[in-house]
LUMPABA-373601 format. One record per atom (N, C-alpha, C): x, y, z; residue in one letter. Coordinates in steps of 0.1 Angstrom, whole numbers, plus 5000, padded with zeros to 4 digits. Layout:
! residues N
XYZA
...
END
This chain:
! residues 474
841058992939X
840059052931X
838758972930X
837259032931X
836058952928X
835858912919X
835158812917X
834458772901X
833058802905X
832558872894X
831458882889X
830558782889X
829158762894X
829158652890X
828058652876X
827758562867X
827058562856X
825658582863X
824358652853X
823158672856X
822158562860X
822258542864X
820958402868X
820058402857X
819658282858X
818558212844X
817458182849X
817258242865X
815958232871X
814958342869X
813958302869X
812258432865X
812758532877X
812958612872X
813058752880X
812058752888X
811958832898X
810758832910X
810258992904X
809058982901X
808159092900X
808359212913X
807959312914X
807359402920X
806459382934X
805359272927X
804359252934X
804359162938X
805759102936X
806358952944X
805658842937X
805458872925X
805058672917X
806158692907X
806458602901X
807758562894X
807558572880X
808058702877X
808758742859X
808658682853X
808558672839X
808458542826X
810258602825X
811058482819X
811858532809X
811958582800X
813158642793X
812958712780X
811958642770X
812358552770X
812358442761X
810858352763X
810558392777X
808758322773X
808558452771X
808658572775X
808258692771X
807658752755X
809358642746X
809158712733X
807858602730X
807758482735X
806858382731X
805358372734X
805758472745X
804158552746X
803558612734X
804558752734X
804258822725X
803858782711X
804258652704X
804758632689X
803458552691X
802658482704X
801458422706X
800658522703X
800858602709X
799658762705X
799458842696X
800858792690X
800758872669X
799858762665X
799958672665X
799858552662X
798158542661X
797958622672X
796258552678X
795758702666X
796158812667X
795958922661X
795758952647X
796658882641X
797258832623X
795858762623X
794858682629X
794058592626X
792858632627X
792758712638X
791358822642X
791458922628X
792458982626X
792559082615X
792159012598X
792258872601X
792358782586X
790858772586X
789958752596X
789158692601X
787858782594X
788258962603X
787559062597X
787759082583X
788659092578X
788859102565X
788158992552X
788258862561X
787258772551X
785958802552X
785758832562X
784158892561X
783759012550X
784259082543X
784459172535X
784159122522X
784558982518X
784858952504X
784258802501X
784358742497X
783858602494X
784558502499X
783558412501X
784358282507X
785658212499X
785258212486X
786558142477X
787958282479X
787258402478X
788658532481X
788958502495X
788558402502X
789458432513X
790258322520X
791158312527X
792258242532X
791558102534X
790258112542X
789758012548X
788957862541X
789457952528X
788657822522X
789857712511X
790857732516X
791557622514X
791857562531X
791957672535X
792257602553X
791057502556X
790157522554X
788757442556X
789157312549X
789857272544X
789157172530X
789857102541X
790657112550X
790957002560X
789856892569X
789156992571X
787656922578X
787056832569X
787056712573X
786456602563X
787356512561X
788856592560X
789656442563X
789856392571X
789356412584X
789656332593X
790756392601X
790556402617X
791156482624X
791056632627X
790256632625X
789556812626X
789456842642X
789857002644X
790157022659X
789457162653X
789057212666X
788257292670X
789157492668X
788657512657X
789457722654X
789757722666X
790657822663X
791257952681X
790258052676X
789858092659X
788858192663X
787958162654X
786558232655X
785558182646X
785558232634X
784658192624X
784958232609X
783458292606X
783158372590X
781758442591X
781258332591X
779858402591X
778558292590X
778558262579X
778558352564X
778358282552X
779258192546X
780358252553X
781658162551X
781358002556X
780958042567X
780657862576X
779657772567X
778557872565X
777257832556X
777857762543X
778457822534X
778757822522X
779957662522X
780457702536X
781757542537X
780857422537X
779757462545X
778757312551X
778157282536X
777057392525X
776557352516X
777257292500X
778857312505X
779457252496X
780057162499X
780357122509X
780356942514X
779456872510X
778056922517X
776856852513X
776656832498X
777156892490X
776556842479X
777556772472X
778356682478X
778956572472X
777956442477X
776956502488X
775756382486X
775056342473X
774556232477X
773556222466X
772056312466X
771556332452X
770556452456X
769156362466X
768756442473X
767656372482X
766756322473X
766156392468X
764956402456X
765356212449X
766356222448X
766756112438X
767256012444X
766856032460X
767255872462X
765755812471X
766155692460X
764255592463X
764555472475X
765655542483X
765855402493X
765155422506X
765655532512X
765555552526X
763955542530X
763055582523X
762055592527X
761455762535X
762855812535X
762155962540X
761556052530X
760656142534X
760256242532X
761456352532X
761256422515X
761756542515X
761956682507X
760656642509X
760056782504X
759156852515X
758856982514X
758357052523X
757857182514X
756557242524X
756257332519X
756957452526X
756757592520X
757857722526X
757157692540X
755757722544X
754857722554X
755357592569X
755257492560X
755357382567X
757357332574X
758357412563X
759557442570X
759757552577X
758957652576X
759257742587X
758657682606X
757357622605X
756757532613X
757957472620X
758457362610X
760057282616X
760857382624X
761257522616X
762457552622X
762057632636X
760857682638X
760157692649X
760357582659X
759857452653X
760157392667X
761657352669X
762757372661X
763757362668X
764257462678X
763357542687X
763557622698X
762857592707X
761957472708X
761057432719X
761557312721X
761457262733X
762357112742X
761057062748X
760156972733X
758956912738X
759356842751X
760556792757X
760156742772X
760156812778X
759956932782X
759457072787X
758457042790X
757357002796X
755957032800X
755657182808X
756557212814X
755957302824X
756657462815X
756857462809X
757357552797X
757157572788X
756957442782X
756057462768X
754657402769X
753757442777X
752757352779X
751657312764X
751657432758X
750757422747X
751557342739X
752357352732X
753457252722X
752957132731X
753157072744X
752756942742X
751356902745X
750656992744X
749356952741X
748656912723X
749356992716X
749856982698X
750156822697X
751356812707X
751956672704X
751056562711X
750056592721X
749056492727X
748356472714X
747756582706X
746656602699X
747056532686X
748756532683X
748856402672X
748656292679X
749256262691X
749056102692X
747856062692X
746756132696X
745056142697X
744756092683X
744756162670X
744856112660X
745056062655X
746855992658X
747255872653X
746455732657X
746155752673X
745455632678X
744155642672X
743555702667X
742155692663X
742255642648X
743255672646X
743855632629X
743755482631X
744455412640X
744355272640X
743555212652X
742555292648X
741355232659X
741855202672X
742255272683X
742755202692X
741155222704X
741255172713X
740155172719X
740355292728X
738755342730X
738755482737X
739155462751X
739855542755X
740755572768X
739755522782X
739855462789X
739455412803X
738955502810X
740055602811X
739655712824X
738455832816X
737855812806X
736955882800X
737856062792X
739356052793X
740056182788X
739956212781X
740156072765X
740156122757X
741656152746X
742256112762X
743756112758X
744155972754X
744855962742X
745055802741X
746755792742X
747155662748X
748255662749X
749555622742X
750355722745X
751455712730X
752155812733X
753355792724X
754455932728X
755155942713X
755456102710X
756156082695X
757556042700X
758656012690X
759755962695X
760855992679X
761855952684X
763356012673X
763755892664X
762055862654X
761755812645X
761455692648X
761055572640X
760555412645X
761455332653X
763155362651X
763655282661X
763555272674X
762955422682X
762855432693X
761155392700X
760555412687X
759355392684X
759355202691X
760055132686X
760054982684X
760754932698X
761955002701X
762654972711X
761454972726X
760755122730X
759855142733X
758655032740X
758354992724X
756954902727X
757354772730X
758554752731X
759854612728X
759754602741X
760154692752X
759954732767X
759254712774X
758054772767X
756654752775X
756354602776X
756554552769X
756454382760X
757254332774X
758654332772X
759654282782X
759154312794X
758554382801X
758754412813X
757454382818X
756354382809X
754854282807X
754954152812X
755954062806X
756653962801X
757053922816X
757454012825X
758453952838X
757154002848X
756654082847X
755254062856X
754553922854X
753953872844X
753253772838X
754153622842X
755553622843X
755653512843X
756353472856X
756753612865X
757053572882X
755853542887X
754953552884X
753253532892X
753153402889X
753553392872X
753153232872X
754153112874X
755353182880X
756153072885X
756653122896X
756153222902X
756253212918X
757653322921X
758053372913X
759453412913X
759553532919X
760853572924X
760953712932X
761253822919X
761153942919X
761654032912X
763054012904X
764153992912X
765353932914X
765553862903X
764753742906X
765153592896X
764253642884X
763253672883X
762953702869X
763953772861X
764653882869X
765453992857X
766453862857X
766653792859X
768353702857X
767153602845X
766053582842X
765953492831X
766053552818X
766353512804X
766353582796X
765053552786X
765053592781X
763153612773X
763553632759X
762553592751X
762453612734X
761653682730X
762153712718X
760953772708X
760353742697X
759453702692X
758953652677X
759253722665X
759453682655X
760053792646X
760053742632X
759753802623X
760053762603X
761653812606X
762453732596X
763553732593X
763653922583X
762553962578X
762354102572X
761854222582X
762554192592X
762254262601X
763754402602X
763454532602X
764254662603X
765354672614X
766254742608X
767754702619X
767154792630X
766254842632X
766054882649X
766154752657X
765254622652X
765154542660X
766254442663X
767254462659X
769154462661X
769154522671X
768954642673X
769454722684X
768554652695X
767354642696X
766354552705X
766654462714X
767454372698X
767654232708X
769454212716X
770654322705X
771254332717X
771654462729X
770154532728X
770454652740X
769654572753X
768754522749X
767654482762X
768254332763X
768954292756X
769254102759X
767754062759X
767554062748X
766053952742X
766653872733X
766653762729X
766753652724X
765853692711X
766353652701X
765453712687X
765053532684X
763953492679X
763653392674X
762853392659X
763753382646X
763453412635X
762453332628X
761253412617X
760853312613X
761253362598X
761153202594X
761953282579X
761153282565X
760753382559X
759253362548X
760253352536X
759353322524X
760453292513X
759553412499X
760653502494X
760753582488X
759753522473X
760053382472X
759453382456X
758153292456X
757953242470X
756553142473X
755853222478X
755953332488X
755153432493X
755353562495X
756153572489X
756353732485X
756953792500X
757353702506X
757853712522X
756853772530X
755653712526X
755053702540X
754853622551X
755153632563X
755753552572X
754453472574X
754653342576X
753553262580X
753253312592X
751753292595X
751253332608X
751453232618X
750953122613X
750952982622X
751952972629X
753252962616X
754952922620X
754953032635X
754553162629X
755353262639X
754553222655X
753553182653X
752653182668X
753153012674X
754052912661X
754252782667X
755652842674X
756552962670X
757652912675X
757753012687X
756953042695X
756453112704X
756852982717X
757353042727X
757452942740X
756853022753X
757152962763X
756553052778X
757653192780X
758453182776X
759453242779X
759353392765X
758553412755X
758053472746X
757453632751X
758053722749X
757553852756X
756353882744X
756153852731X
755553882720X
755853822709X
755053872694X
755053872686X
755153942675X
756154022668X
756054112661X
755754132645X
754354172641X
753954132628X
754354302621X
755154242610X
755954372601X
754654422593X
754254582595X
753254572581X
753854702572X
754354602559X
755254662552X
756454672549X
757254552548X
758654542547X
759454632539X
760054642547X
761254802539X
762254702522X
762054542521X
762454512509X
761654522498X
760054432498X
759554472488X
757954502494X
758054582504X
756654642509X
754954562514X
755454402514X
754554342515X
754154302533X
752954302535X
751954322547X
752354202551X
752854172567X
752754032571X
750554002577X
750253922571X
748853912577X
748653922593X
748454082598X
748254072611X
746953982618X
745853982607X
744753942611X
744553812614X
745753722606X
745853592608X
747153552620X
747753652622X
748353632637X
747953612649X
746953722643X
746153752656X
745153622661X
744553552652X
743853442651X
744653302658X
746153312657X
746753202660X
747553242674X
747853382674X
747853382684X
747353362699X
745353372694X
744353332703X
744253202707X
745053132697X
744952962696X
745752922710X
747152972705X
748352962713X
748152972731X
747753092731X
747253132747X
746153052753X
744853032743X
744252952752X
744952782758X
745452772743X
746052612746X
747152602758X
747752732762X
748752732771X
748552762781X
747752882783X
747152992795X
748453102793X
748853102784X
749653232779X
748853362780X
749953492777X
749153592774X
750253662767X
750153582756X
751253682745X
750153832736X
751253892734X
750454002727X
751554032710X
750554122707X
750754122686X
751954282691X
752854292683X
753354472682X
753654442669X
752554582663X
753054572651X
753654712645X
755154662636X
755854702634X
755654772620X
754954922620X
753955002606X
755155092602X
756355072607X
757455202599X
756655252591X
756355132577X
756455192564X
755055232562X
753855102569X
752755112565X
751455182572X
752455252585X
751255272594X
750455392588X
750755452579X
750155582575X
749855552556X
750155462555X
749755372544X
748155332541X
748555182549X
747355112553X
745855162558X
746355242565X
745155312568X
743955362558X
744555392552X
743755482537X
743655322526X
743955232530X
743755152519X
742755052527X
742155072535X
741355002543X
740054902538X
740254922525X
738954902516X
739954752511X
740554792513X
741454682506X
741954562513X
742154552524X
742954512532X
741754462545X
741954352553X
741254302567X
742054412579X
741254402588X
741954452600X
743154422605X
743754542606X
745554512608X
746254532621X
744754612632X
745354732641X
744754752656X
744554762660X
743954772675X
742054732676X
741954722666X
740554652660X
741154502662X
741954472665X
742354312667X
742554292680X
741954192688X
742554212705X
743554152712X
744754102702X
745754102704X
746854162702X
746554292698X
747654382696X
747754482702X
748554472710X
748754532720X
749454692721X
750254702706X
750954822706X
751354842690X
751654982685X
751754962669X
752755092667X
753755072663X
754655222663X
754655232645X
754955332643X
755255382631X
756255492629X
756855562611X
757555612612X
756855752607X
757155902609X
756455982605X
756656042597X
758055992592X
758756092587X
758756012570X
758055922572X
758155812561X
756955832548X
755655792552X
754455812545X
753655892552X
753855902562X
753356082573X
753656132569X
754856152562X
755056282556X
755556402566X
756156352574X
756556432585X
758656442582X
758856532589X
759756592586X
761156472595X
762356422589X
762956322596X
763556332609X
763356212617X
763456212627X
762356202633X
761056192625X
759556162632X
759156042635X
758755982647X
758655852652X
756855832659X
756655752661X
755355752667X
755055612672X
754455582686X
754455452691X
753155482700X
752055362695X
750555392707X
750355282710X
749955232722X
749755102730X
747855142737X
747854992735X
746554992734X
746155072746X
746555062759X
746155092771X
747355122779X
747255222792X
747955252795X
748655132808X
747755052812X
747954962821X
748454862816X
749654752823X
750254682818X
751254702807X
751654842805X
751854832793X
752854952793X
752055092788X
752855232790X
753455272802X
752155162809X
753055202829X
754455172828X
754855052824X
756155042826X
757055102820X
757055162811X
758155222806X
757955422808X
757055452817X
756855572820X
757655602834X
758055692832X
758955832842X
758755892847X
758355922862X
758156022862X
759156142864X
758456252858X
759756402859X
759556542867X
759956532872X
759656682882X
760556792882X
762356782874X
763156842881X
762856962874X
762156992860X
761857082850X
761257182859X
760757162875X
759657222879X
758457252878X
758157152868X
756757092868X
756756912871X
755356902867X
755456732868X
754456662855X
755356552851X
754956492839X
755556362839X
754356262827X
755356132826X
756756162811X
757056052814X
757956042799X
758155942798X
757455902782X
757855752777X
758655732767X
759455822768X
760655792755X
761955822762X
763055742753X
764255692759X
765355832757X
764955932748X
765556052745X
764656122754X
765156192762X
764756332773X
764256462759X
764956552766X
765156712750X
765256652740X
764556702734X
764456672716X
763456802710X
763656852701X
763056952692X
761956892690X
760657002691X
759156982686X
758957012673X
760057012664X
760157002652X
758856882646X
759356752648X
758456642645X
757356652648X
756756652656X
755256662660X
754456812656X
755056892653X
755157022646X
754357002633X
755156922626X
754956932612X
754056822611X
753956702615X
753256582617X
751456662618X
751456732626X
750056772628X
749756872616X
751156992611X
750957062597X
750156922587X
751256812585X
750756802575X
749156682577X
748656682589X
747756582593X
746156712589X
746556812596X
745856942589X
745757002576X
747157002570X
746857032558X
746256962544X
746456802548X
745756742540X
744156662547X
744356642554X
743356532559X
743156402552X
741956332560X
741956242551X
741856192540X
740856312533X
740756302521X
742256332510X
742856412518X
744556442507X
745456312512X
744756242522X
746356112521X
745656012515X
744455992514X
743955892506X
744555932493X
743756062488X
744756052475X
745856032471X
747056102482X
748356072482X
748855922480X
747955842488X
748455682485X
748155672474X
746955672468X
746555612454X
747255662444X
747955802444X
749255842439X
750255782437X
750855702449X
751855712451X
751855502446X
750855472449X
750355302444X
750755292427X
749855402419X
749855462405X
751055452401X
752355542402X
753555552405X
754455432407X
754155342414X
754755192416X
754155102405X
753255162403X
752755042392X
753055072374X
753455232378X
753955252362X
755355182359X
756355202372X
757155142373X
757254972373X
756554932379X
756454802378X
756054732368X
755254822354X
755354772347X
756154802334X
756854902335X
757954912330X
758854852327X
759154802346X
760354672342X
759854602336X
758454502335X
758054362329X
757954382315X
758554532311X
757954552294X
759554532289X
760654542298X
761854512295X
762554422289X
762754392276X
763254242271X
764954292271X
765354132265X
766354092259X
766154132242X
767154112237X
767054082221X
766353972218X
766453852228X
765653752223X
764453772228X
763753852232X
762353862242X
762353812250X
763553732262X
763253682273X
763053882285X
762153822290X
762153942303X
763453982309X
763454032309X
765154132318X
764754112334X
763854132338X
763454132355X
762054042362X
762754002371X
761653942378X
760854032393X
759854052390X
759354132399X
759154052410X
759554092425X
759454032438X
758454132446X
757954202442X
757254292456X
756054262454X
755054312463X
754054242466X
753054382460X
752754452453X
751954512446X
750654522437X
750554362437X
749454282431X
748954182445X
749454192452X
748954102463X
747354162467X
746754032470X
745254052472X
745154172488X
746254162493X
746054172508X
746354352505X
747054382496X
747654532488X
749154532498X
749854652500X
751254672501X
751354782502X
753154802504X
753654932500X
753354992486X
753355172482X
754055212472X
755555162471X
756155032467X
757355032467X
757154932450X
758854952446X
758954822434X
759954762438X
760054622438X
760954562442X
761254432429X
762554402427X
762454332412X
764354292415X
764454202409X
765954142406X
765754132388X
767254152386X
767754072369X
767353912369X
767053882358X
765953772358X
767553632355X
767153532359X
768653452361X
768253392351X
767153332341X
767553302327X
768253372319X
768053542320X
768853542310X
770453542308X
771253502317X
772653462316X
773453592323X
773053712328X
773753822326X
775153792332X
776053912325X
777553892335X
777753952342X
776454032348X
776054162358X
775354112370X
775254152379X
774054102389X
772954252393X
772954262399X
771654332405X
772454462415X
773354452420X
774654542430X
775054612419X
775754542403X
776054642397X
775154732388X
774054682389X
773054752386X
772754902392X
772954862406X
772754952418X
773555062414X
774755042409X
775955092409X
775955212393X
775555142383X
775455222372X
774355312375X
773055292384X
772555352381X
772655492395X
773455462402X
774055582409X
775155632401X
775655622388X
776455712382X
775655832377X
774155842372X
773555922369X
772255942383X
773055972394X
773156012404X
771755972411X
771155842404X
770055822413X
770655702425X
769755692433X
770555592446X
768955502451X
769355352442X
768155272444X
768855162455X
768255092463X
768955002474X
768854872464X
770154812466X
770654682465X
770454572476X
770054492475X
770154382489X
770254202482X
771054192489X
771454022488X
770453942486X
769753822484X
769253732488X
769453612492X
768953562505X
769353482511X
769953332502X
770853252501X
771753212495X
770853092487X
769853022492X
768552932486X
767952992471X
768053162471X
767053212459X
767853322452X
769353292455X
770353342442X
770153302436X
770453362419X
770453312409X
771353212408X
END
């Protein structure tokens, strides 16, 4: 008698000769396709009703802990909207924080502007040609803002590029500096291409110098050489002399801060510049000034009455970046960097680009980027002019000084002062709108100045805390 034999456990052969699923991936198909179905049908249905009525807003609350992967299907728009603007508002409110230095306020006019240019890819030339002619036409202005000298080739065009805010701004001019720096010193020591890139080179610097210039010294390998100013003898303004003594052959520049992001005080460019001149002749050097205006470059300008020459009216300054988005009043993410001349200088760190199907240089380290910045930079360079930023400073001066004398009206029970003012707001040379002050170390407190920071972000404002170097603790 035969035996039967049992059914095989192998994929059945199709019809069309490829090989059958099993029952069993079969049902696993299927229960995948309820599965996908249950979720498209959940999906429409939240669209109907409110984001809190619907499934997805407990499923969401996952995103944010950490580990977030990517839907099988998408969710509504208001729904998405409504998840993003209630995350965000466990930020602190913008309006109420006095640290960052950005701009954030906007007119309806001037954010509609912004959201316009987040559809144009100012490194476009051959596609957006007008947008970067807008963006030529701020740099045009910005350079004339700091006197830079009229263009060589008779254009008209002065040289500069906007950029994704002062760090790239700084990095940028940092470049031009470095690679100035290895022309200048294979000529004068005879060197091949080769051996110069294997030497490594410095940079001159205040110890109050902005964490771009971190990224500076270790993305390009520049050697940072600090000078260090003291908070309560000079209000940290860096000596000029010091900075131009601690200058060697090997020195790509000098970088004078105007406007420290601690307590807003001017390093004297005009007196760098002076010791600078000293330094080169005595050497046969040819160092150059970059000055570093994040805070002040749109400042200073308008307080000109006040203040010596800071800016390309000096003939050692070779390049001056700023931030736009800061006291420009431009929207964040706005950067700006202009060098005196295009030779020796922008040449090196320019690109050229053709694959767009046109042809252009490019001197910024980001390719695509939204014409957002330069957008609103020119709104608001138009909408106020000079006459509305002068006023805006002397506003904004007004404002630091109501505060600054607020704190000094501050006692103890016993009338000792509660704070010591450190910013430079009274300085002959003028400053940032900023206030800068510590708890005063006579009077004994059992608090420091961090916990200060700290109560006063419980009623949700956000003022910056910072250490002081360990000589001028209390």
């Amino acid at each position: 008698m035969s035996r039967v034999s049992p059914r095989s456990k192998r994929p059945r052969a199709a019809e069309d000769g490829t090989t059958a699923l099993s029952k069993d991936d079969e049902l696993a198909a299927l229960r995948g396709q309820v599965a996908a179905l249950q979720t498209r049908v959940a999906t429409l249905s939240a669209a109907s009703t409110t984001y809190y009525a619907s499934q997805f807003a407990s499923r969401t609350l996952a995103i944010g802990a950490g580990g977030a992967t990517l839907p099988e299907t998408g969710l509504p728009a208001a729904h998405v909207k409504e998840f993003i603007v209630q995350n965000a508002c466990l930020d602190f409110n913008p309006r109420l924080n006095t640290s960052s230095y950005v701009n954030v306020v906007s007119e309806p006019e001037e954010a509609a502007v912004a959201l316009r240019g987040l559809a144009i890819n100012i490194a476009d030339a051959s596609v957006y040609p007008a947008s970067v002619k807008l963006h030529d036409e701020v740099v045009n202005i910005i350079a004339q803002l700091w006197h830079a000298p009229a263009p060589a080739d008779g254009s008209g065009n002065y040289c500069g590029a906007g950029t994704v805010g002062s760090t790239e701004a700084c990095l940028l001019a940092g470049l031009a500096l470095k690679f100035r720096w290895r022309r200048w010193y294979a000529a004068r020591k005879g060197l091949s291409k080769a051996e110069v890139e294997g030497i490594k080179c410095n940079v001159v610097i205040s110890t109050m110098y902005q964490a771009a210039w971190e990224k500076f010294f270790r993305y390009f390998d520049v050697q940072p050489i600090f000078v260090k100013p003291n908070m309560l003898e000079t209000q940290s303004v860096a000596n000029s002399a010091a900075l131009a003594a601690a200058a060697n052959e090997k020195t790509i520049g000098i970088v004078g801060i105007l406007g420290n992001h601690y307590n807003g005080v001017y390093d004297h460019i005009w007196e760098i510049d002076s010791e600078v001149a000293k330094v080169n002749a005595a050497n046969g050097w040819q160092l150059g000034i970059h000055v570093d205006a994040a805070s002040g470059g749109f400042i200073a300008p308008f307080q000109e009455a006040d203040i010596p020459p800071f800016d390309f009216r000096l003939p050692h300054v070779l390049s001056i970046s700023a931030s736009g988005h800061k006291f420009g009043e431009s929207c964040c993410g706005t950067g700006w960097v202009v060098f005196r001349q295009r030779e020796d200088l922008a040449e090196h760190i320019a690109v050229s680009v053709s694959y767009l199907g046109g042809h252009c240089d490019s001197m910024t380290l980001n390719f695509s980027r939204p014409a957002s910045g330069p957008y609103v930079q020119l709104y608001k360079f138009l909408r106020l002019g000079r006459e509305g930023y002068v006023s805006k400073v002397q506003d904004q001066m007004e404002v630091a000084a109501y505060l600054r004398g607020s704190l000094r009206s501050l006692m103890t029970k016993g009338g000792q002062p509660r704070f010591e003012i450190l910013d430079g707001g009274e300085h002959e040379h003028g400053c940032l709108p900023v206030v800068g002050a510590r708890l005063s170390k006579a009077c004994g407190f059992v608090y420091d100045d961090i916990d200060l920071q700290h109560a006063l972000a419980e009623s949700h404002w956000y003022v910056s805390g910072y250490e002081l170097s360990r000589e001028l603790r209390p």
